[in-house]
C-alpha atoms as a printed R data frame, in Angstrom:
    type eleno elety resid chain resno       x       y        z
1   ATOM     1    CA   UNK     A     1 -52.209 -81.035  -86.105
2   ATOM     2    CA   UNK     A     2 -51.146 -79.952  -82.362
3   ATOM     3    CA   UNK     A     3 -54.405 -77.734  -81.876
4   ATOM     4    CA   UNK     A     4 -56.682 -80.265  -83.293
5   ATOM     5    CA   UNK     A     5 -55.886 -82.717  -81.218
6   ATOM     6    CA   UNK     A     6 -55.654 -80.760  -78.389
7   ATOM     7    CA   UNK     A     7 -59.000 -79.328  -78.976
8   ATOM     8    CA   UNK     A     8 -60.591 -82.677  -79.784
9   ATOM     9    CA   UNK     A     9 -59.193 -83.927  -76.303
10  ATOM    10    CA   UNK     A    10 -60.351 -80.644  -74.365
11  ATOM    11    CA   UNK     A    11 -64.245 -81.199  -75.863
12  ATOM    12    CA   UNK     A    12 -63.976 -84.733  -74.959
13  ATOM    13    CA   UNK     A    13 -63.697 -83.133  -71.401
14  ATOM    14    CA   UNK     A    14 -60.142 -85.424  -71.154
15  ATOM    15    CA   UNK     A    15 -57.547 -82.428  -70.816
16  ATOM    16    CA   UNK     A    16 -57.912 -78.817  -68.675
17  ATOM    17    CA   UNK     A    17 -58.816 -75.622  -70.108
18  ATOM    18    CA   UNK     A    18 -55.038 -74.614  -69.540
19  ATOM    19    CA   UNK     A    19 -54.056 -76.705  -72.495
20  ATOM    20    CA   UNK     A    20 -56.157 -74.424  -74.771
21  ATOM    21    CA   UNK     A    21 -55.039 -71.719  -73.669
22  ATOM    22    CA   UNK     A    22 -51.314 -72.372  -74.951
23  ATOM    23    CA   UNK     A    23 -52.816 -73.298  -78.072
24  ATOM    24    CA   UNK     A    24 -52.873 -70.715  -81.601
25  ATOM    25    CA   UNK     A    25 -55.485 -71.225  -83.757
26  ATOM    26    CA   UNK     A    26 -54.590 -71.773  -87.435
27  ATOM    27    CA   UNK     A    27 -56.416 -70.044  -90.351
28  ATOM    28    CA   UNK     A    28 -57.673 -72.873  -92.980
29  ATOM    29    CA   UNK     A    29 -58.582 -70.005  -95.775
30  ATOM    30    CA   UNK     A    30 -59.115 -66.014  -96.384
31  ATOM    31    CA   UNK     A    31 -62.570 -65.833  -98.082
32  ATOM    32    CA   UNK     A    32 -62.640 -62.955 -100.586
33  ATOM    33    CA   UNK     A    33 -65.021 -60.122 -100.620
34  ATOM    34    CA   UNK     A    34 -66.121 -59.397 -104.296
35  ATOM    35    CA   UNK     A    35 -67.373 -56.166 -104.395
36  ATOM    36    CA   UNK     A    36 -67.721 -53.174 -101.551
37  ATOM    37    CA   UNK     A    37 -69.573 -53.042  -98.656
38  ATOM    38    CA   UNK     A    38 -71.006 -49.511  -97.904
39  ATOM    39    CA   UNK     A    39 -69.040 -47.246  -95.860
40  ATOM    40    CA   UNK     A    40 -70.444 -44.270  -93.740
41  ATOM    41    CA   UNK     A    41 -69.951 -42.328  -96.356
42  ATOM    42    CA   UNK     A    42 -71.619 -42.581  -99.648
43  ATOM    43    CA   UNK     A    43 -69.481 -43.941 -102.159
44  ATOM    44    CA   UNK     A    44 -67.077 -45.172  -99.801
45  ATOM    45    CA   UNK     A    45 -66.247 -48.685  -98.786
46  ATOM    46    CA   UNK     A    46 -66.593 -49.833  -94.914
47  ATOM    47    CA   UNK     A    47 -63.695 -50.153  -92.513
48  ATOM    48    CA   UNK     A    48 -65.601 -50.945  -89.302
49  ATOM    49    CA   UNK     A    49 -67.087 -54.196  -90.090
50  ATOM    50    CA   UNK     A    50 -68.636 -55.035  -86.657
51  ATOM    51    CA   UNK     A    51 -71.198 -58.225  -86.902
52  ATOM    52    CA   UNK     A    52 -72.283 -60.954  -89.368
53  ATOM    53    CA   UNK     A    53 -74.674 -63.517  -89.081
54  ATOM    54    CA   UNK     A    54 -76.008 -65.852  -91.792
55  ATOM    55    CA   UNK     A    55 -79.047 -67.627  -92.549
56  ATOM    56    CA   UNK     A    56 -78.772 -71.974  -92.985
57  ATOM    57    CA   UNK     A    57 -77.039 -72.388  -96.533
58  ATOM    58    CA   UNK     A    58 -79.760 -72.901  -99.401
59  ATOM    59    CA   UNK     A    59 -77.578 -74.883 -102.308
60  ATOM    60    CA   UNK     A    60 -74.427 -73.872 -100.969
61  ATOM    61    CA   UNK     A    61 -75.126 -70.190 -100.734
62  ATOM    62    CA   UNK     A    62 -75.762 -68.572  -97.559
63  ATOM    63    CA   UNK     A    63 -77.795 -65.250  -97.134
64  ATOM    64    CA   UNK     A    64 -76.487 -62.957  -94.370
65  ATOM    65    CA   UNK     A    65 -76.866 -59.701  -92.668
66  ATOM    66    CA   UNK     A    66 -73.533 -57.797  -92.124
67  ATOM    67    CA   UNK     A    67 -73.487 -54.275  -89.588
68  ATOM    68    CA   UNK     A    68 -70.441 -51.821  -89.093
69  ATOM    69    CA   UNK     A    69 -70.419 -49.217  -86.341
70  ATOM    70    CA   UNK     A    70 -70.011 -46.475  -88.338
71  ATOM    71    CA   UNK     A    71 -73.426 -46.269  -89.977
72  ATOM    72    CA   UNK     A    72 -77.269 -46.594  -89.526
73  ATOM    73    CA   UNK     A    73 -77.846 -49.452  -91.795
74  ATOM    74    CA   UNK     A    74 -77.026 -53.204  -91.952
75  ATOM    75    CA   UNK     A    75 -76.051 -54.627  -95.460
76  ATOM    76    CA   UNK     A    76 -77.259 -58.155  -97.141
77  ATOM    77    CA   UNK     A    77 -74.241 -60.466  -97.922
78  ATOM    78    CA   UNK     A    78 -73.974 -63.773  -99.991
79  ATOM    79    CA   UNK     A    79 -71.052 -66.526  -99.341
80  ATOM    80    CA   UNK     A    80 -70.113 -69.084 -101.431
81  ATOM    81    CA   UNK     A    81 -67.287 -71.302 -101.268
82  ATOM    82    CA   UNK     A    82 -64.862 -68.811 -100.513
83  ATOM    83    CA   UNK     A    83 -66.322 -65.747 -102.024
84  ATOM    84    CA   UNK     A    84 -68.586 -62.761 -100.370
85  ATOM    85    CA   UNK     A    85 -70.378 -61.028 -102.384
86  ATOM    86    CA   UNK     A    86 -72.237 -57.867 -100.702
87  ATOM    87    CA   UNK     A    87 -75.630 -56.964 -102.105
88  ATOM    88    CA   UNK     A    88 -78.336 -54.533 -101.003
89  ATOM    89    CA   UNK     A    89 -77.863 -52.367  -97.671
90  ATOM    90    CA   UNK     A    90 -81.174 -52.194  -95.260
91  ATOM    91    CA   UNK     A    91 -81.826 -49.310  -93.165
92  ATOM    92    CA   UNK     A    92 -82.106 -49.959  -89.294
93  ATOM    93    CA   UNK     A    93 -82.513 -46.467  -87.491
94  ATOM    94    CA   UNK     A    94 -83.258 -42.777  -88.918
95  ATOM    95    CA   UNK     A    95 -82.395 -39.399  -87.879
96  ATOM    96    CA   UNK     A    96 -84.264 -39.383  -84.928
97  ATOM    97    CA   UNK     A    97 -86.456 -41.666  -82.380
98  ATOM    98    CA   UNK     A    98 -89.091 -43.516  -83.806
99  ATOM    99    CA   UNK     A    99 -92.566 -43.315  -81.870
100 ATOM   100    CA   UNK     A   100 -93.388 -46.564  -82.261
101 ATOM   101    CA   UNK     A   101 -90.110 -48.165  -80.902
102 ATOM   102    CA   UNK     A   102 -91.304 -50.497  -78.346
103 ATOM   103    CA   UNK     A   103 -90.566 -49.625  -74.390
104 ATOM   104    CA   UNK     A   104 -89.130 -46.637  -73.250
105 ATOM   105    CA   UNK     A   105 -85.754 -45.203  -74.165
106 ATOM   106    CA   UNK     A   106 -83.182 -44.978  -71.311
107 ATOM   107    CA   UNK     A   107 -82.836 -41.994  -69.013
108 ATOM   108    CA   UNK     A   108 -80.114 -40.321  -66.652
109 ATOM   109    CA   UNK     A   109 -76.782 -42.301  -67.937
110 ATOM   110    CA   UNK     A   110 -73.470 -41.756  -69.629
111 ATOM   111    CA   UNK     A   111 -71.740 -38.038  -68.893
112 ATOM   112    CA   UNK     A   112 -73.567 -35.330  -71.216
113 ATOM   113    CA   UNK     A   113 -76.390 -35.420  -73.476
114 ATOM   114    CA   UNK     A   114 -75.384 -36.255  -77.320
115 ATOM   115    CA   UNK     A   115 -77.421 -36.175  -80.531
116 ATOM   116    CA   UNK     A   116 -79.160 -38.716  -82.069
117 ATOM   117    CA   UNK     A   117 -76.565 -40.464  -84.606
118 ATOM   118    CA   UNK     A   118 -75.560 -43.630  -85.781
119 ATOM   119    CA   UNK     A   119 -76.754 -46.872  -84.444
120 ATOM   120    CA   UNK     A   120 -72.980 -48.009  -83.434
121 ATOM   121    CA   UNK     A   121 -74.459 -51.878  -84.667
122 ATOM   122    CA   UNK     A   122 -71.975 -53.914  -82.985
123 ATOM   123    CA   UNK     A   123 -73.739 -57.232  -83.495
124 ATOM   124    CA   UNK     A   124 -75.652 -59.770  -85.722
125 ATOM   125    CA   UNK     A   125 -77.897 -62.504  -84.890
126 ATOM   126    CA   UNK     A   126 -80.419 -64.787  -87.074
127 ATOM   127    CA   UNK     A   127 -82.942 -67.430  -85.759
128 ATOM   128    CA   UNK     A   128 -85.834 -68.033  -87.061
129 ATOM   129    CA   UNK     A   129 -87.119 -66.344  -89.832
130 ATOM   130    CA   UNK     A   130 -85.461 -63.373  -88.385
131 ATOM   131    CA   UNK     A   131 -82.182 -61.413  -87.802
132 ATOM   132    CA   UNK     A   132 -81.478 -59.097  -84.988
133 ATOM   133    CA   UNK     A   133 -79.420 -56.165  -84.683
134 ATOM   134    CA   UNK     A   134 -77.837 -54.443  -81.794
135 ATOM   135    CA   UNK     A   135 -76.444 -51.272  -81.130
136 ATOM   136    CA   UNK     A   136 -73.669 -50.940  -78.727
137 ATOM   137    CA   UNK     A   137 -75.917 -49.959  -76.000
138 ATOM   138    CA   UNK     A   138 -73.018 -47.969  -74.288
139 ATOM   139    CA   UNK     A   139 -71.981 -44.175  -74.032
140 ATOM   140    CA   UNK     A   140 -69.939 -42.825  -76.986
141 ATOM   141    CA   UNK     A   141 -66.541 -43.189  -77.038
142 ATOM   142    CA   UNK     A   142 -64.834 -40.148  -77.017
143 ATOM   143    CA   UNK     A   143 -66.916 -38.004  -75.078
144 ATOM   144    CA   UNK     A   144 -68.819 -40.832  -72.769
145 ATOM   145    CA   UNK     A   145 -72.037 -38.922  -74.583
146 ATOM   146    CA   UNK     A   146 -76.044 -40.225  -74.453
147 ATOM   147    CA   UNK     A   147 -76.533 -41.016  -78.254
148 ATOM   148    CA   UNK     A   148 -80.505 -42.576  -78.183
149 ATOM   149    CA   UNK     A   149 -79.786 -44.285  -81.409
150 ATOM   150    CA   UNK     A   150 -77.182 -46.977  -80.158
151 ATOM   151    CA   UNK     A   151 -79.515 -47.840  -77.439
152 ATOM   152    CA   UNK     A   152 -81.633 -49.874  -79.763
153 ATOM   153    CA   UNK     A   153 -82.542 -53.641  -80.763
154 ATOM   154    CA   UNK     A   154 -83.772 -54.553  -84.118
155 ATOM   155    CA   UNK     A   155 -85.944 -57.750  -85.741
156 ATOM   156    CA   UNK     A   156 -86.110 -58.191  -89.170
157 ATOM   157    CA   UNK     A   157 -88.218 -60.474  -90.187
158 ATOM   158    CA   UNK     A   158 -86.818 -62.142  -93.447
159 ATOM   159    CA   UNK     A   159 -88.379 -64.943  -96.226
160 ATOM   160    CA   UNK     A   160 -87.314 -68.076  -97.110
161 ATOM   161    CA   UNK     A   161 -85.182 -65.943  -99.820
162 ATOM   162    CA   UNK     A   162 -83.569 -63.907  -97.293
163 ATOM   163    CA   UNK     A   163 -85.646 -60.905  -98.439
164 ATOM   164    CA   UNK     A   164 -87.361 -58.249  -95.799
165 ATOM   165    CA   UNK     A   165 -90.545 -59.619  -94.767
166 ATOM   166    CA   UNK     A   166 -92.327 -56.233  -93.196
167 ATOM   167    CA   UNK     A   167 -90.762 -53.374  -91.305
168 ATOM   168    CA   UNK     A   168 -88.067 -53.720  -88.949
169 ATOM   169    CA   UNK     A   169 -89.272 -53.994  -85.478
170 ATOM   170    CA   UNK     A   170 -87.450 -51.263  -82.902
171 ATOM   171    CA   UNK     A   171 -87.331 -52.202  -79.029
172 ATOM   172    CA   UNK     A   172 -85.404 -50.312  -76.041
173 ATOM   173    CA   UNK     A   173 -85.776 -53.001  -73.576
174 ATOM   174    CA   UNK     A   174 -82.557 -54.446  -73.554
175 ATOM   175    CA   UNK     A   175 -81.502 -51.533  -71.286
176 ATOM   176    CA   UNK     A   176 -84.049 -52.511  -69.095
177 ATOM   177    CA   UNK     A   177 -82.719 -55.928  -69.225
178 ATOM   178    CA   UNK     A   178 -78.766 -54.604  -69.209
179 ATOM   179    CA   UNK     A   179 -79.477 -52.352  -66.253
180 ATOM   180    CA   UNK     A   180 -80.820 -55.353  -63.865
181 ATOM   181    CA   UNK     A   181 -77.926 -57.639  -64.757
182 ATOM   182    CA   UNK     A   182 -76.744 -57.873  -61.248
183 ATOM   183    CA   UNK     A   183 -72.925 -56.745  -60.226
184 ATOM   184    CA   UNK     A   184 -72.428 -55.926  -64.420
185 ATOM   185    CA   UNK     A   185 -75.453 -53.402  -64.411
186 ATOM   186    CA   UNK     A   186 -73.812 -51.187  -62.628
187 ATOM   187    CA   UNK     A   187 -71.877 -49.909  -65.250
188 ATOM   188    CA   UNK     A   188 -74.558 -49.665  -67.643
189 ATOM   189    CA   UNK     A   189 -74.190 -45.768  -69.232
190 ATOM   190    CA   UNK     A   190 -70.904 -45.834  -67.824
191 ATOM   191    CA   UNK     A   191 -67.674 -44.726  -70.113
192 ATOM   192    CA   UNK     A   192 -66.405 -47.865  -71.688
193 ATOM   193    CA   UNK     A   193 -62.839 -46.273  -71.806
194 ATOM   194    CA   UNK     A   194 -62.886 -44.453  -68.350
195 ATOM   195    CA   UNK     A   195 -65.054 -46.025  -66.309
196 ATOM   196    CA   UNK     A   196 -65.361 -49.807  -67.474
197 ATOM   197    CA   UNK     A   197 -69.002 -48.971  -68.900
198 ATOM   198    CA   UNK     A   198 -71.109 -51.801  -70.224
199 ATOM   199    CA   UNK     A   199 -70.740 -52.249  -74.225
200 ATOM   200    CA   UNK     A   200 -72.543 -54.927  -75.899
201 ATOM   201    CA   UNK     A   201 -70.574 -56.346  -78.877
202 ATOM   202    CA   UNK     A   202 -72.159 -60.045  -79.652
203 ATOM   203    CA   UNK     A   203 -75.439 -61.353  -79.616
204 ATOM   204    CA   UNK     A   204 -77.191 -64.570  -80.366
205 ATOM   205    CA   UNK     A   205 -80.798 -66.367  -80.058
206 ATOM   206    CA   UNK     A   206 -81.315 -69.504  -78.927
207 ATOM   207    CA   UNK     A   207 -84.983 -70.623  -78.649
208 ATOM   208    CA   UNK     A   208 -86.961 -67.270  -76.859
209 ATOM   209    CA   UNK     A   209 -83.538 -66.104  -75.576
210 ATOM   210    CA   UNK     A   210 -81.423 -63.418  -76.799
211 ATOM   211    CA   UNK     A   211 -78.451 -63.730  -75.433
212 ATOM   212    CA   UNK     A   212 -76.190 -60.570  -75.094
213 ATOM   213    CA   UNK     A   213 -72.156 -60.972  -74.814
214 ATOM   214    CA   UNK     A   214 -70.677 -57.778  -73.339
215 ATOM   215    CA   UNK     A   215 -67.416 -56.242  -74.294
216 ATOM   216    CA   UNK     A   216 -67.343 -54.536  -70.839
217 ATOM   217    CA   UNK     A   217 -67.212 -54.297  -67.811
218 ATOM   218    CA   UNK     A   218 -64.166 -56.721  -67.041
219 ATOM   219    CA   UNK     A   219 -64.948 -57.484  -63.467
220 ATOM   220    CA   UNK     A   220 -62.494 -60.016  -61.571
221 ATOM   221    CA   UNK     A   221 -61.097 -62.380  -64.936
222 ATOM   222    CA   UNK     A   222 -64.744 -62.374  -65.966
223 ATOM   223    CA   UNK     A   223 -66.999 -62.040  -68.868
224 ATOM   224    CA   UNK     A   224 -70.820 -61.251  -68.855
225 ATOM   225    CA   UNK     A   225 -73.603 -62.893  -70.638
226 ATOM   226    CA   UNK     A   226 -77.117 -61.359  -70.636
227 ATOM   227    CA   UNK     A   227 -80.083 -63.732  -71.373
228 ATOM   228    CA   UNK     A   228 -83.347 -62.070  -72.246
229 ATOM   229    CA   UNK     A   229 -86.695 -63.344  -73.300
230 ATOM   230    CA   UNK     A   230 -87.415 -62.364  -77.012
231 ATOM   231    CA   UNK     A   231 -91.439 -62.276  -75.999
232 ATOM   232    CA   UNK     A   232 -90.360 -59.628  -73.455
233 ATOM   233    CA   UNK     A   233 -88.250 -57.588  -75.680
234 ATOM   234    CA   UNK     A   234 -90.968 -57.075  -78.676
235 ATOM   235    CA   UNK     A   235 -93.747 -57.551  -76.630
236 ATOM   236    CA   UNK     A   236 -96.211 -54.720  -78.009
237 ATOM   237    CA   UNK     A   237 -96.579 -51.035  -76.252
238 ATOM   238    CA   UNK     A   238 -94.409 -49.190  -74.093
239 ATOM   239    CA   UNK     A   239 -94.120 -50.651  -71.084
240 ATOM   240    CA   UNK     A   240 -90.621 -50.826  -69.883
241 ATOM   241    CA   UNK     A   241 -89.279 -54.517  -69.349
242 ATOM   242    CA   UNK     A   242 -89.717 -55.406  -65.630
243 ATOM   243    CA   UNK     A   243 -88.368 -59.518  -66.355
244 ATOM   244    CA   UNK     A   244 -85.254 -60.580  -65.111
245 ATOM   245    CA   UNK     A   245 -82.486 -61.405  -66.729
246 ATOM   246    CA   UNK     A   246 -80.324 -64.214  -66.918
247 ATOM   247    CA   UNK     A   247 -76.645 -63.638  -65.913
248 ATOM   248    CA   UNK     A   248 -73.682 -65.341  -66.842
249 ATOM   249    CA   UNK     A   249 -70.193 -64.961  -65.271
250 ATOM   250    CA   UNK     A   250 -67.965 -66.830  -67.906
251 ATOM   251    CA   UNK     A   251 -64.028 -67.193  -67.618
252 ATOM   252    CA   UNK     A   252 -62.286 -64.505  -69.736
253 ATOM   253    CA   UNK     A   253 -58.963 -63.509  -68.199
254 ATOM   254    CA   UNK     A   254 -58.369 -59.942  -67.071
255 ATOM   255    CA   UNK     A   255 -59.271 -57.066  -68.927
256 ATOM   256    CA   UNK     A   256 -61.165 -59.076  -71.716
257 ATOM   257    CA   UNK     A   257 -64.632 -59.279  -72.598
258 ATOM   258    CA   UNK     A   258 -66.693 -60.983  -75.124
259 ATOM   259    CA   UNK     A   259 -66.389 -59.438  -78.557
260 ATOM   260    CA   UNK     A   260 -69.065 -61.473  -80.565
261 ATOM   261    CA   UNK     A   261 -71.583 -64.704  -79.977
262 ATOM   262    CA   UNK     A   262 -72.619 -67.563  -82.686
263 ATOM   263    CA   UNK     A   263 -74.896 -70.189  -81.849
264 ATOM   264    CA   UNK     A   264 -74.207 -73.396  -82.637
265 ATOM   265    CA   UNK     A   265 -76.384 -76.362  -84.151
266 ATOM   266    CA   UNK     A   266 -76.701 -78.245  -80.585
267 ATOM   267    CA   UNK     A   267 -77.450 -74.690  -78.762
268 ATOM   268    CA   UNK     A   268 -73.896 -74.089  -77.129
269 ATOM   269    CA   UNK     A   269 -72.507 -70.810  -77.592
270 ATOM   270    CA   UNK     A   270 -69.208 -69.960  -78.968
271 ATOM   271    CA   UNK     A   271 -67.791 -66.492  -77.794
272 ATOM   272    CA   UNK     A   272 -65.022 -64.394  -79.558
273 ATOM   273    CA   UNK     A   273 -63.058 -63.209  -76.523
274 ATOM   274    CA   UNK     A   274 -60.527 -60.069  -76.586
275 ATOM   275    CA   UNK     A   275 -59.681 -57.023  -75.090
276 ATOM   276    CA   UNK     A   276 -62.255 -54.912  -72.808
277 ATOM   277    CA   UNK     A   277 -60.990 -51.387  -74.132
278 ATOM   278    CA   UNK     A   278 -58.024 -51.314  -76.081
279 ATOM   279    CA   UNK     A   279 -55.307 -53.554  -73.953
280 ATOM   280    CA   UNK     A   280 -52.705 -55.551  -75.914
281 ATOM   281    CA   UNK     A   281 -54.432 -58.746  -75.440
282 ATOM   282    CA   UNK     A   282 -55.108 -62.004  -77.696
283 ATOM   283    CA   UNK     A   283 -58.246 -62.940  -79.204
284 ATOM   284    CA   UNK     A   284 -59.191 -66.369  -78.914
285 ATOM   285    CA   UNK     A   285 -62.408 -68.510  -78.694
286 ATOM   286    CA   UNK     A   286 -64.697 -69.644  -76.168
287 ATOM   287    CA   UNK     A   287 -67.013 -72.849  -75.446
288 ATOM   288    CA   UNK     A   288 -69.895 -71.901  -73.346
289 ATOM   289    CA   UNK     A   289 -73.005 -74.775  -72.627
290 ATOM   290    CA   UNK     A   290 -75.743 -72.346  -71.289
291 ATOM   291    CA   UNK     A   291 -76.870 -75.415  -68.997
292 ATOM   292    CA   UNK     A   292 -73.750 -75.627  -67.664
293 ATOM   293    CA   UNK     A   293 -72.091 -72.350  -67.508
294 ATOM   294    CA   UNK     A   294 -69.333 -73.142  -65.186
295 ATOM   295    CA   UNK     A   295 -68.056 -75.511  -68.046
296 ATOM   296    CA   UNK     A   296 -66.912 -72.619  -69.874
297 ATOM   297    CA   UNK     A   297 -63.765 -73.912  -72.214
298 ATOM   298    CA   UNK     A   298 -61.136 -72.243  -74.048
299 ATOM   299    CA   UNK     A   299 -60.552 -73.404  -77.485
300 ATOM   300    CA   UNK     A   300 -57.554 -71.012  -77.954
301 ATOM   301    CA   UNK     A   301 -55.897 -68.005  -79.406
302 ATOM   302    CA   UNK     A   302 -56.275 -66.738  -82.610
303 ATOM   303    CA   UNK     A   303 -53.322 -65.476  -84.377
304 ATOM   304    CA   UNK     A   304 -52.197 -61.417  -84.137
305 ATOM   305    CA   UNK     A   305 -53.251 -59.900  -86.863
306 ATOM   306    CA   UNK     A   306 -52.784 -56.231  -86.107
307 ATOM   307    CA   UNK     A   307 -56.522 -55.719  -86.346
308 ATOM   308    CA   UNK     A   308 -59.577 -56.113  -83.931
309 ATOM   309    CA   UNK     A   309 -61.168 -59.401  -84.365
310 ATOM   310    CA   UNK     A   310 -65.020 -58.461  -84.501
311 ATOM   311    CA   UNK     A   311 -67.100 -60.939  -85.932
312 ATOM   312    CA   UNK     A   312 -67.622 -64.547  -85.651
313 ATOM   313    CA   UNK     A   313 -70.094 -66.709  -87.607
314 ATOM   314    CA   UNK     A   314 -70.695 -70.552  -88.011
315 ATOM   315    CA   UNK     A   315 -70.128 -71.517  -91.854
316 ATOM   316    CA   UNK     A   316 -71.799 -74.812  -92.923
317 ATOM   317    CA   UNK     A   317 -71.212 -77.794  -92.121
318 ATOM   318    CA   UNK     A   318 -69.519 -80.664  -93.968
319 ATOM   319    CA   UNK     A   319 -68.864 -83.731  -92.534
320 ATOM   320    CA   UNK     A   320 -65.089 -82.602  -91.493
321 ATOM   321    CA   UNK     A   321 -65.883 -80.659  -88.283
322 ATOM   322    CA   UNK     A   322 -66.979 -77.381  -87.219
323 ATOM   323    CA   UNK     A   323 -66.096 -74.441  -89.426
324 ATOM   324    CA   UNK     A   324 -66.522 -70.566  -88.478
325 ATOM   325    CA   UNK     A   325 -65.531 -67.469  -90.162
326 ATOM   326    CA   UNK     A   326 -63.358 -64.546  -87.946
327 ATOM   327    CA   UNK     A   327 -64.246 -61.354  -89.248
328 ATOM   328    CA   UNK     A   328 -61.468 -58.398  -88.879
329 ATOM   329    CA   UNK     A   329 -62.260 -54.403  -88.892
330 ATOM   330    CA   UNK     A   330 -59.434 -52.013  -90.175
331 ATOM   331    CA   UNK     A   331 -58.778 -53.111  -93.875
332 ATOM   332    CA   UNK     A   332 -61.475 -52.044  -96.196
333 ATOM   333    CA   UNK     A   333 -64.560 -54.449  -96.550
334 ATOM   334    CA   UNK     A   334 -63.175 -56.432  -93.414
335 ATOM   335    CA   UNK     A   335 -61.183 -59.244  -93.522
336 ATOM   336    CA   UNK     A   336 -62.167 -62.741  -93.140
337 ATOM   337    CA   UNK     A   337 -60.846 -65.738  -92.837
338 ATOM   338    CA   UNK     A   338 -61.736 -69.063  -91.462
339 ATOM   339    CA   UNK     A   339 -61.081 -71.686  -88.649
340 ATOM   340    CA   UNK     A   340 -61.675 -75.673  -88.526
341 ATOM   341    CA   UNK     A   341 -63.133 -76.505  -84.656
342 ATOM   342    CA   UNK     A   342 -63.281 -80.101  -84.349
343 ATOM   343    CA   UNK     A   343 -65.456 -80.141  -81.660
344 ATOM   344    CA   UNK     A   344 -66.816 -83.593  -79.992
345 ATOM   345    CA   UNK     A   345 -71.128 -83.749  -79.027
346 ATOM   346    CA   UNK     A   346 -72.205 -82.140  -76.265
């Protein structure tokens, strides 16, 4: 009762971000996950669920599209009620570079040359008629290695059903887009761990932008979001992206970064805010108004869990306020559970 009042008061703009800060979030339900989703290895169930983002509900069912970083495929996902119910996977890279991936893959970053992998999917959009999938965009962990594969955006074009609607659509040009985003492209094909390297980790799509939420670099108590036109990033041939991008400094606290984006139905952004690297920080939850970007305002903390929070998605709505579902990687198939935002209009 404390938090939603608080956060009803902080929306209404009549109480300072500082409040919300102070504030826990408190889980309304777990959701269930009936069934496996696929691991790295065949046969095995996933660990490192990264992203999920859902279609609008069609009779209380909605169709989604769930990644984890450990693979080269995203997987289709039902929920109901409380129940998810994983169903067929969908893959988004091969063994090597495609030739007709649009742009031109980046050159000269991160410490050594690697091999072409997985596609380290860190993140889950849908607008549209289409979900989007992103690779981490960063240099591997370990080793700070080039791996081509995680430097890749997908489009997959889906029917009313949910169902593939054509082949998925490669594109390289959010690097181009990452590497011009003013005092944060600097560390683009940087070490995330050493060096403060960019890592992309949420994205969402709002209208013709795709916005990009980046894990890292932490730079000063802030955040980075990346806006970039969806014409320019599938826009047909080769030619590198030469657009600007839009850049976002957002309010995140030290060492923390943005660790997944959801759109929500009026166009405001919520961001899932933790740790750049791997500092003992809190997770919490983040207001942003793209208009007004300097009105950036925490909603809270969520709860320690022991596990990475990782993906955040808006659940449907039902007359009682804003509900989203927090995502956790770790335990197998994820766990999930949701949160009641009783947010006032824009």
């Amino acid at each position: 009762m404390r938090y939603r009042l608080l956060a009803t008061l902080i929306a209404a703009g009549l109480l300072g971000s500082s409040f919300a800060q102070a504030a826990t979030l408190s889980p309304e339900q777990r959701f269930r996950t009936l069934g496996d989703f696929s691991g790295k290895k065949p046969g095995k169930p996933a660990r490192d669920v990264s992203g999920l983002a859902c279609m609008p509900a069609a009779n209380g069912t909605q169709r989604c599209l769930l990644i984890n970083d450990e693979g080269s495929f995203a997987q289709f996902a039902r929920i109901a009620e409380n129940r998810i119910i994983p169903d067929a996977t969908l893959p988004i890279v091969g063994t090597e570079a495609a030739p007709d991936t649009l742009g031109q893959p980046p050159r000269g970053i991160c410490k050594a040359p690697g091999r072409f992998a997985e596609l380290d999917g860190e993140a889950v959009a849908y607008a549209d008629g289409a979900f989007y999938v992103a690779g981490s965009h960063g240099c591997s962990r370990k080793k700070g290695e080039f791996r081509l594969s995680a430097f890749h955006l997908a489009r997959v074009k889906v029917d009313a059903e949910g169902s593939p609607a054509g082949k998925v659509e490669l594109t390289y040009r959010l690097s181009d887009m990452l590497r011009a985003a003013g005092s944060a492209g600097a560390f683009f094909g940087k070490s995330l761990m050493d060096d403060n390297g960019m890592n992309v980790e949420g994205i969402a799509v709002v209208g013709d932008t795709l916005w990009a939420g980046l894990r890292a670099p932490s730079l000063g108590n802030r955040a980075f979001l990346v806006g970039a036109s969806l014409k320019t990033l599938f826009a047909p041939g080769h030619a590198p992206a030469t657009e600007a991008p839009r850049v976002f400094e957002l309010p995140a606290g030290g060492n923390r970064g943005i660790r997944d984006l959801t759109p929500l139905p009026d166009g405001r952004l919520l961001a899932l805010l933790g740790p750049a690297q791997e500092q003992a920080l809190p997770y919490s939850l983040l207001l942003i108004d793209t208009a007004k970007p300097d009105t950036a305002t925490p909603l809270g903390d969520l709860p320690d869990r022991g596990d990475k929070a990782e993906s955040l998605t808006v659940l449907p709505q039902d007359g009682k306020g804003l509900a989203v579902l927090i995502g956790y990687d770790g335990p197998k198939n994820g766990h999930f559970e949701s949160y009641r935002l009783p947010l006032g209009p824009r």
